[in-house]
Every structure is written in C-alpha cells, then in structure tokens.
VOPADREN-188458 format. One line per field, with one value per residue (C-alpha): residue number from 0; residue in three letters; x, y, z. Coordinates in nm, 4 decimals, padded with zeros to 6 digits. Example, Ala and Ser with C-alpha at 12.3 -4.5 7.8 and 13.67 -1.06 7.14 Angstrom:
# VOPADREN-188458
k 0,1
r Ala,Ser
x 01.2300,01.3670
y -00.4500,-00.1060
z 00.7800,00.7140
***
This chain:
# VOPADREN-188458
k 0,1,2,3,4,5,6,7,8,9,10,11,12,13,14,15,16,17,18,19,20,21,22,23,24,25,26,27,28,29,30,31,32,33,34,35,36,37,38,39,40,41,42,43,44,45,46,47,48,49,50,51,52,53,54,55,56,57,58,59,60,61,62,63,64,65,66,67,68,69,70,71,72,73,74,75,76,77,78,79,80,81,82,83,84,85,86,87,88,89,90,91,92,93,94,95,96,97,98,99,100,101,102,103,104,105,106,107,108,109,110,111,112,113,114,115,116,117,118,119,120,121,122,123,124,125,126,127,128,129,130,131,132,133,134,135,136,137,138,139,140,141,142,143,144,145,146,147,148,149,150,151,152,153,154,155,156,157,158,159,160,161,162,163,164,165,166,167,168,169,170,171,172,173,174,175,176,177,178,179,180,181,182,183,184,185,186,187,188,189,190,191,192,193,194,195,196,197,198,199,200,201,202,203,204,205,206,207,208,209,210,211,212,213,214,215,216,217,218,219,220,221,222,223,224,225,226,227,228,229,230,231,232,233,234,235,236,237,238,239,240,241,242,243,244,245,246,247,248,249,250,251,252,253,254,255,256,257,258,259,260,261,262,263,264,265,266,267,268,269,270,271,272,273,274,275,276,277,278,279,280,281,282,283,284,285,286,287,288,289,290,291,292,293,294,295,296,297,298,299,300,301,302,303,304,305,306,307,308,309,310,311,312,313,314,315,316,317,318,319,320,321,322,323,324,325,326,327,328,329,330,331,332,333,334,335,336,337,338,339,340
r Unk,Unk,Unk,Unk,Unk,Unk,Unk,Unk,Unk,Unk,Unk,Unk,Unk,Unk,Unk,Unk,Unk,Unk,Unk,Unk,Unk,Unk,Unk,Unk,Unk,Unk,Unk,Unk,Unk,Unk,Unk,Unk,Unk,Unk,Unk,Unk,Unk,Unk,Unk,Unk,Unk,Unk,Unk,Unk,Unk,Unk,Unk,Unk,Unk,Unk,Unk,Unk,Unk,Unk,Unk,Unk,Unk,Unk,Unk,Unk,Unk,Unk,Unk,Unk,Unk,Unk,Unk,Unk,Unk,Unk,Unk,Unk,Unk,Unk,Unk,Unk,Unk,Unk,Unk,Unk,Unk,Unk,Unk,Unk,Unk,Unk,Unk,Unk,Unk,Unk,Unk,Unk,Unk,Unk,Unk,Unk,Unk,Unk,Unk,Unk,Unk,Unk,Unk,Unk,Unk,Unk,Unk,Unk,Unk,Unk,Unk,Unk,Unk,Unk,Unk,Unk,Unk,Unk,Unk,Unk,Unk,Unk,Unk,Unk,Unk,Unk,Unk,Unk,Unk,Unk,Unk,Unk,Unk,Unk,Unk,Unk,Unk,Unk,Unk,Unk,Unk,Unk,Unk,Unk,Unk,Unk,Unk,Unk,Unk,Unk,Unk,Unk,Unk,Unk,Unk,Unk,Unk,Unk,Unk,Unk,Unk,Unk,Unk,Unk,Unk,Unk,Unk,Unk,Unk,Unk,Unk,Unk,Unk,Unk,Unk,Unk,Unk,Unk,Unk,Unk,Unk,Unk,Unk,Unk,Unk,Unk,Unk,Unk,Unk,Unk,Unk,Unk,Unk,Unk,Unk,Unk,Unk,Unk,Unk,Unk,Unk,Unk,Unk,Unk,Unk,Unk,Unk,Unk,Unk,Unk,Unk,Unk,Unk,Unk,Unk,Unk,Unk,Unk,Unk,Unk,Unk,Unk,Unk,Unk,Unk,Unk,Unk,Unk,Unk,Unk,Unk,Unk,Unk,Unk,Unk,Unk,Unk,Unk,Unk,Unk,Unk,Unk,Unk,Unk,Unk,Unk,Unk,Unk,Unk,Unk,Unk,Unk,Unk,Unk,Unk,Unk,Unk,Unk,Unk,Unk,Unk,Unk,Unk,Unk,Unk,Unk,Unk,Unk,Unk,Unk,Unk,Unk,Unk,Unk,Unk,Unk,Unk,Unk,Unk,Unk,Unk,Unk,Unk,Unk,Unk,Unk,Unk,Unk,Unk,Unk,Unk,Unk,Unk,Unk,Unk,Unk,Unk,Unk,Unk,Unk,Unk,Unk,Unk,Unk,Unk,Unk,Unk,Unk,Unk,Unk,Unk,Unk,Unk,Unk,Unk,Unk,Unk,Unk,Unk,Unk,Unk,Unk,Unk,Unk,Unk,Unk,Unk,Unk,Unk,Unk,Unk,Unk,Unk,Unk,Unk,Unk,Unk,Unk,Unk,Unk,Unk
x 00.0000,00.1234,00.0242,-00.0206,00.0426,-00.1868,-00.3178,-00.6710,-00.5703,-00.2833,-00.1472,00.2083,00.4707,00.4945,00.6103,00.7181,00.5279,00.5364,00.8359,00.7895,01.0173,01.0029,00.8765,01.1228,00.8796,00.8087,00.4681,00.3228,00.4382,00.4009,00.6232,00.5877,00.7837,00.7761,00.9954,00.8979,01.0038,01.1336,01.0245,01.2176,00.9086,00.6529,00.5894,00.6575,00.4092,00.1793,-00.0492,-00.1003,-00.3418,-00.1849,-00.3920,-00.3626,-00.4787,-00.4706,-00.5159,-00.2042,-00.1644,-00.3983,-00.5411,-00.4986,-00.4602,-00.7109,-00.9575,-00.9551,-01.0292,-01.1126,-01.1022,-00.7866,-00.8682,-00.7204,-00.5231,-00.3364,-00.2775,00.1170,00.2866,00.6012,00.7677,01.0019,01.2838,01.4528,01.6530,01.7974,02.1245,01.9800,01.7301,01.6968,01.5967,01.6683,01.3089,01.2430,01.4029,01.2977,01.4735,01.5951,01.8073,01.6750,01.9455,01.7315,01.8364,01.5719,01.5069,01.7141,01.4588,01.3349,01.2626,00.8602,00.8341,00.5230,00.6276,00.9400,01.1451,01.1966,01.3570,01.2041,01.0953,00.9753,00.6198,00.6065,00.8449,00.7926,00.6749,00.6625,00.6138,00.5783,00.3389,00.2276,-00.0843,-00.1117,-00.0134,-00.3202,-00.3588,-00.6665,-00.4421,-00.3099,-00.2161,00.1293,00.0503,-00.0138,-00.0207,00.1544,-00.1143,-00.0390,00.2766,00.1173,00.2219,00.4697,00.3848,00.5038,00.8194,00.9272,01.2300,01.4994,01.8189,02.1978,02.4310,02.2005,01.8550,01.7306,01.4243,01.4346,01.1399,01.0469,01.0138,00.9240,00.6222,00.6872,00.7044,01.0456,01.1791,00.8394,00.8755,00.7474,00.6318,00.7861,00.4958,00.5935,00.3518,00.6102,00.4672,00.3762,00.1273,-00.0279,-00.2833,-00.2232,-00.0312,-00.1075,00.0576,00.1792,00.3753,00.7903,00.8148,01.0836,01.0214,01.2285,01.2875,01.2499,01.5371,01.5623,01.9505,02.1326,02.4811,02.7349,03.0623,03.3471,03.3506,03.7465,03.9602,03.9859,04.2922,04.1417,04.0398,03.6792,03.5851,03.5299,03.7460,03.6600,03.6808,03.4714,03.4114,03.3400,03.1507,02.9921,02.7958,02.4450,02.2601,01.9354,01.6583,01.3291,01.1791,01.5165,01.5423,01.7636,01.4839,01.6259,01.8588,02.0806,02.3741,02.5794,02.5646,02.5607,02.1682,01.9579,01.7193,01.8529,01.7455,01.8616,02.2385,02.5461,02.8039,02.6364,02.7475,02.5642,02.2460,02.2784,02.0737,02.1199,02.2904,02.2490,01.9628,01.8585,02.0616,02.3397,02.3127,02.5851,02.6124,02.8857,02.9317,03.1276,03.2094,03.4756,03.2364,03.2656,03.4906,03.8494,03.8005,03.4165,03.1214,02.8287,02.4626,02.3999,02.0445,01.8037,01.4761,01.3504,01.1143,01.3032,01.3149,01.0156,00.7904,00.5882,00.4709,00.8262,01.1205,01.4638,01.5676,01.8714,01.9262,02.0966,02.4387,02.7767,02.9572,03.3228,03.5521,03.8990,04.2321,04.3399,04.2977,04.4876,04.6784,04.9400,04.7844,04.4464,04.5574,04.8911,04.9826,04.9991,05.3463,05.5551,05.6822,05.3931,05.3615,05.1278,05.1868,04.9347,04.8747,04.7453,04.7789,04.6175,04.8420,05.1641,05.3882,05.1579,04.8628,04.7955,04.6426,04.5658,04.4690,04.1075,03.9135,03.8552,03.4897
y 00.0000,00.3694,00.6480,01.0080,01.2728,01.5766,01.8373,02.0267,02.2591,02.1185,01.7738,01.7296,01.5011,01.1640,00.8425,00.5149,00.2408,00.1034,-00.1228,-00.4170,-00.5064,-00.8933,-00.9908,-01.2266,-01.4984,-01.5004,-01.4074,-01.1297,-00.7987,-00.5452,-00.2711,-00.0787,00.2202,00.4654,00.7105,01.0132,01.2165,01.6162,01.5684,01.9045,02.0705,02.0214,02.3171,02.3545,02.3924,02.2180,01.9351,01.7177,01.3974,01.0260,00.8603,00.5046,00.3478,-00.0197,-00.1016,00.1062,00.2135,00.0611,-00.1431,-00.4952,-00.7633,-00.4330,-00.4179,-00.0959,-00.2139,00.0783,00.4287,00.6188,00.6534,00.9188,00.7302,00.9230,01.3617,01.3994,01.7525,01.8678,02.0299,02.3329,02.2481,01.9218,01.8290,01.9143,01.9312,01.7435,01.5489,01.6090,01.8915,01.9281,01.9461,02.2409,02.5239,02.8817,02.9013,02.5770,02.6453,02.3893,02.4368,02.3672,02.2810,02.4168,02.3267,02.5430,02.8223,02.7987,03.0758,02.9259,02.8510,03.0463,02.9510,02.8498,02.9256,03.2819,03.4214,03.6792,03.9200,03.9135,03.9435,03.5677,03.3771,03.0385,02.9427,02.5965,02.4274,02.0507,01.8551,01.4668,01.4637,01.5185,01.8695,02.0885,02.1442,02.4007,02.6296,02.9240,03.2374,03.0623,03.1450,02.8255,02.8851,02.6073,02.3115,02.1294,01.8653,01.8014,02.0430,02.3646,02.7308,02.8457,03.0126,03.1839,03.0853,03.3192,03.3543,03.4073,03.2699,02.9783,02.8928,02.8636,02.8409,02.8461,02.6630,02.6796,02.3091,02.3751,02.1437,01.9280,01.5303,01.4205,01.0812,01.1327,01.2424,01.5197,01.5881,01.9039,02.1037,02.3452,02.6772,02.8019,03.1812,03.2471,03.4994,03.5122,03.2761,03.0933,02.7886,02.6118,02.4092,02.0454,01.7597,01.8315,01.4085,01.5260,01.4013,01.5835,01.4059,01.5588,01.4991,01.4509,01.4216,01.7545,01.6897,01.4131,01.3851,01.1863,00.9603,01.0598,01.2834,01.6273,01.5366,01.2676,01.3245,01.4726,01.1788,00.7807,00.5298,00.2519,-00.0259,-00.1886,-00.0168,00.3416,00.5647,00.8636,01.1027,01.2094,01.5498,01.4286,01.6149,01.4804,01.0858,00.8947,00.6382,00.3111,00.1915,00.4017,00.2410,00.4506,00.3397,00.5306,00.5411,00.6199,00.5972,00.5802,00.2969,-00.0099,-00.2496,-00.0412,00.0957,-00.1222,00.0659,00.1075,00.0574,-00.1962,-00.1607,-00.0742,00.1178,00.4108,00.4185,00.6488,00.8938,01.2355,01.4536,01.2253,00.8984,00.7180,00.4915,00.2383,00.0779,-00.1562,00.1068,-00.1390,-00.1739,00.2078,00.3507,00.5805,00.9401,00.9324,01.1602,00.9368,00.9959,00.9677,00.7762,00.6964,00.5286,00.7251,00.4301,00.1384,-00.0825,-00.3647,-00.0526,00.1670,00.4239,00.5725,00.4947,00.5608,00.8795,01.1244,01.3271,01.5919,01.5053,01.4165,01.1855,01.1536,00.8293,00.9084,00.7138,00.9281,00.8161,01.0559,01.4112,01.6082,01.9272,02.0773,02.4089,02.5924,02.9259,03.1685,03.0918,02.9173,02.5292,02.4450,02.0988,01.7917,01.4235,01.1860,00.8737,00.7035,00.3114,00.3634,00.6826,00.7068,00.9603,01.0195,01.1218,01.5020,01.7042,02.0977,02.2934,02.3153,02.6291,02.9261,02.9064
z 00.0000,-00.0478,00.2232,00.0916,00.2999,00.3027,00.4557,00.4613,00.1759,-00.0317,-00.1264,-00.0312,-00.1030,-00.2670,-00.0235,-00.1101,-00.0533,00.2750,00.3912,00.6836,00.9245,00.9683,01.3250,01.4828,01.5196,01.1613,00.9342,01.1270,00.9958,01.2685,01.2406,00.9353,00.7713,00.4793,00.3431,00.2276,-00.0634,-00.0163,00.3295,00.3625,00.1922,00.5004,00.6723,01.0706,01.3238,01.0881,01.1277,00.8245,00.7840,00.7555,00.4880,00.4106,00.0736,00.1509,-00.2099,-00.3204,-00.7098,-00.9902,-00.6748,-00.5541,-00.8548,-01.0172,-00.7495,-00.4863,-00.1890,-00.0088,-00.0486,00.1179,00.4680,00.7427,01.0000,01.2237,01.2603,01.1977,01.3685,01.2074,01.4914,01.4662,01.8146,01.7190,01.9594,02.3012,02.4749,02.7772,02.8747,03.2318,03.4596,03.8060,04.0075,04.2463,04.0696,03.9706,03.6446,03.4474,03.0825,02.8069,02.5669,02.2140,01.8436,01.5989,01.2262,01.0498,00.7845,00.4614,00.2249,00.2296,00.5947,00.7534,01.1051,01.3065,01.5855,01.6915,02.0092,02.2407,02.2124,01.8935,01.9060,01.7609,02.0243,02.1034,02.3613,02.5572,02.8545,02.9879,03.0156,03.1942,02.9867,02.5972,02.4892,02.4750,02.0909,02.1285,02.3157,02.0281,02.2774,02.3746,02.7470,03.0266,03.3936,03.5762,03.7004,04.0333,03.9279,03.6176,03.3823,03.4280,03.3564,02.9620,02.9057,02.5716,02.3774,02.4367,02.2215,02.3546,02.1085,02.1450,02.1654,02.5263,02.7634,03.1451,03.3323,03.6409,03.7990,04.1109,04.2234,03.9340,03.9850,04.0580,03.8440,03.6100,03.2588,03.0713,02.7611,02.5939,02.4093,02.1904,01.9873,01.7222,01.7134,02.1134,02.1998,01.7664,01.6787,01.3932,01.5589,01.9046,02.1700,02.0149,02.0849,01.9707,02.0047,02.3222,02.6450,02.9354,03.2671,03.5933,03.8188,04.1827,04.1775,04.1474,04.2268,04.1589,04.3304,04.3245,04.6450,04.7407,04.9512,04.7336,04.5672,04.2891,03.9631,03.9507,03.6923,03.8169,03.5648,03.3555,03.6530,03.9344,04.2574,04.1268,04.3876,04.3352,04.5695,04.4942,04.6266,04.6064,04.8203,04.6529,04.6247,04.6044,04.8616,04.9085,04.6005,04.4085,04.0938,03.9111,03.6240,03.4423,03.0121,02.6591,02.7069,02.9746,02.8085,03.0367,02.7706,02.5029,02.5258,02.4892,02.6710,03.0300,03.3715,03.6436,03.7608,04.1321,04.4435,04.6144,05.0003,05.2590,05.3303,05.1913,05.1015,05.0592,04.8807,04.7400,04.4129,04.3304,04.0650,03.7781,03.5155,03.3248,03.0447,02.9844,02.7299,02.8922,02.7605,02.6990,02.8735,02.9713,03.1153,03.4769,03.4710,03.7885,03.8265,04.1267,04.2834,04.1481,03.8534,04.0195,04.0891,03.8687,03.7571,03.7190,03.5040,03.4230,03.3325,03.2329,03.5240,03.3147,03.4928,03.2803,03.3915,03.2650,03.2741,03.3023,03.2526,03.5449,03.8722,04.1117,04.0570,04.2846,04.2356,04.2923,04.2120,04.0649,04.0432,03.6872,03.6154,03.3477,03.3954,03.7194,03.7668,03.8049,03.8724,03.6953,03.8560,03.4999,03.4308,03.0630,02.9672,02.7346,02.6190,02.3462,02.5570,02.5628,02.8526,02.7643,03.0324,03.0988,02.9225,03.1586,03.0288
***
C-alpha cells in the first residue's frame, strides 16, 4: 500500500510504498515504515493527515479495496533536539538548551527568540499537549504540567522553566507553539520528552585530591545530592543511554545508600569507554515498581584514565607541575589545560 500525505488545503509530497520489518517470530508484519520524498518541503508547526490506501496504485490484482482513509494527525515540529534530557526538580529558572530546524525561504512559522512578538513558547506537560491552546501562554497546574516560558536567544537557543512542584523521576512531555502569543499555531507535541530529576549533584567519592571523573573499573563511587523521592529503592547506572534495555556501553544496575541529602552509588564502570562523557540515569522508585522509570538526570559523567593528581591548584606561572597517577596513559597522551569558560 502507499500512504499520501496531506493536509486540509494542499497535497504534499509523494512516499514510497510502505516497507515491513520482519517480526522475529516469523509471518506477522508489525512494524511498518515509509519514506517520504522532499520531506524538507513540510511546513513547521503544521499538522497534516496520515492517509492510508490499503489497495495502493492501480489497486490490488485491479480491485480498490477501499477508499484512502485518514489514520493518524502527523505535527512537524520546529525544536529538534535538546542538549539534555533532564531537569533538576524544584528550581525557579531551568536552561533547556534547544536545536531548531534550520529556515526555509517558504516557511510560515518556526522558531523565533524573544521578544519578537512571535516567540515560542513551551512548557511541559504529563498529559497530551493541549492542541486548542493558540495564545502561547499556560499557567503552571499542580505537578502536572509547568507554567510556559518563551524561547529566548543568547548565542544559542534557550528556555528556562520553572520546575518547582513538578514530579520528581516522572517524565514530561515538551509542548511546543512556534509563534507564542499570535494565533495561527497552538501548543503540540515536539516528540521530546524531558525528565524531571531529583539528583542535582554528583561527586566523586574521594579525599579532594582525585580526579573529579570515576574510571573505567569496578568499585566506582559517586555522591548524589538528592533532596526529593530517592530512597535506598532508588537504581541509578551510568551510560551512553539511559534505556537499560537499550544501550550497549552502560554501567551496572545498582541502588542508592544512605539517606537524603546524601546517597551514594557504586558501581562496575569497566564496560565504559576511557576518555568518553556518559549519562547519569536513575529510576527514582526502582526498577520492580511503577509508575516511574529511568531517566537522564541531566548530569555528565566523565571516565577518566586518570585516577589521582598532585595538584588541585597551581599558580599563573611558566613550567607548574602535576603528577598523573594514569595506568592507561603514554607519552603520546595530551592534557591541555582546561578552558577558563
């Protein structure tokens, strides 16, 4: 069958016809896919119709078997991508660093920064994103959903939400209206979801002296501020992804000790990679117990060939120096200094 896209006033856009992905246990085709030609010509902040003609062109051995049928409402948000995909709960003003689909010469809508009069605006959500909602403004509701905040521009795009009541270890749906306070697009879906962390702070578990990163090894510790809903429950692990079933390069699986603030995590990291940043990822109430579920906590956690250091701090002169303690090093391993910024 082929699926035509369109929307209430134009057709757009040719697809293929639609692909299956074998199901392991053989005849039943459930997962299906299609490609879509000059995708780069749907418009943001739009909402186009899914239509499905299960007969596909000329028919089925020259029969039609239906007529094409609306299946699902497809929005083609305007923010992409983010640089995290956790926020700390309980605080007044959050960044949400955001990538945004770059502009074309026919786009009606897409991101702008304030204060144009057309800034985006978002906020998150635990329920569906309210899709009659076209003013850009929301008022914060219990833990369920945050009050709106408008995109804001510094070098990069940016909003800053204030979490405070929010659900700590639930997820969020981010819910995005590409021109704010005008009318012509509402709140909808961006296909992000943005976890709500209770941990705020990782530390190394060491006297001050050791490298502020754990290594690829068993044993690594790390201490966690945590003020809201973790508990000795509480499982945390350290990867490239924090989809336990999902990611390859991940450390154990373990739980939280200690009591609020101060919990403290330990774990085998050697199945991490020397010289790579990695997610710090929780599941507030534990693994066995719903309704919550692992999350990035927004934290970066680095594993380091170096396990010790001399120096904490040296003064602004020519030829200071630091001893590495660093089984993995060589001579061909370089250090710069770290970046002021």
């Amino acid at each position: 069958c082929a699926l035509p896209i369109s929307t209430t006033d134009r057709e757009v856009l040719k697809t293929s016809r639609v692909e299956f992905l074998q199901h392991p246990w053989g005849g039943y085709h459930t997962n299906w896919t299609i490609r879509v030609s000059d995708g780069h010509m749907l418009l943001l902040g739009t909402v186009y119709r899914l239509c499905i003609d299960m007969s596909g062109p000329g028919g089925y051995n020259g029969i039609q078997l239906a007529e094409p049928d609306e299946m699902f409402q497809i929005y083609i948000p305007g923010i992409k991508s983010t640089t995290r995909g956790g926020l700390a709960v309980n605080s007044l003003s959050e960044t949400l660093e955001v990538q945004c689909e770059p502009v074309q010469e026919f786009y009606q809508l897409y991101c702008q920064g304030s204060p144009s009069v057309q800034a985006t605006s978002a906020y998150l959500s635990s329920v569906l994103c309210d899709s009659a909602d076209n003013d850009g403004v929301r008022t914060q509701v219990g833990n369920t959903e945050s009050a709106s905040a408008l995109l804001q521009r510094s070098g990069r795009f940016y909003f800053s939400f204030d979490t405070q009541g929010l659900h700590a270890g639930a997820h969020y749906y981010l819910c995005e209206d590409l021109d704010g306070a005008s009318l012509a697009a509402s709140f909808h879906f961006t296909g992000i979801s943005i976890y709500i962390s209770g941990v705020s702070l990782a530390t190394r578990n060491s006297f001050p002296r050791r490298a502020p990163a754990i290594s690829a090894a068993e044993n690594q510790k790390l201490i966690l501020t945590c003020l809201y809903n973790c508990s000795t429950l509480t499982e945390a692990f350290i990867g490239d992804r924090c989809d336990p079933d999902a990611t390859v390069e991940k450390s154990s699986i373990s739980f939280l000790t200690g009591r609020a603030p101060a919990f403290e995590l330990e774990v085998d990291a050697s199945n991490l990679t020397f010289g790579k940043d990695y997610l710090l990822c929780t599941d507030l109430d534990g693994s066995t117990t719903q309704p919550l579920e692992f999350g990035d906590t927004g934290l970066s956690i680095a594993v380091s060939a170096v396990v010790a250091v001399s120096e904490i701090a040296v003064r602004p002169l020519e030829f200071q120096q630091i001893l590495f303690v660093c089984p993995k090093c060589s001579a061909f391993t370089c250090s710069p200094a770290a970046d002021p910024d």
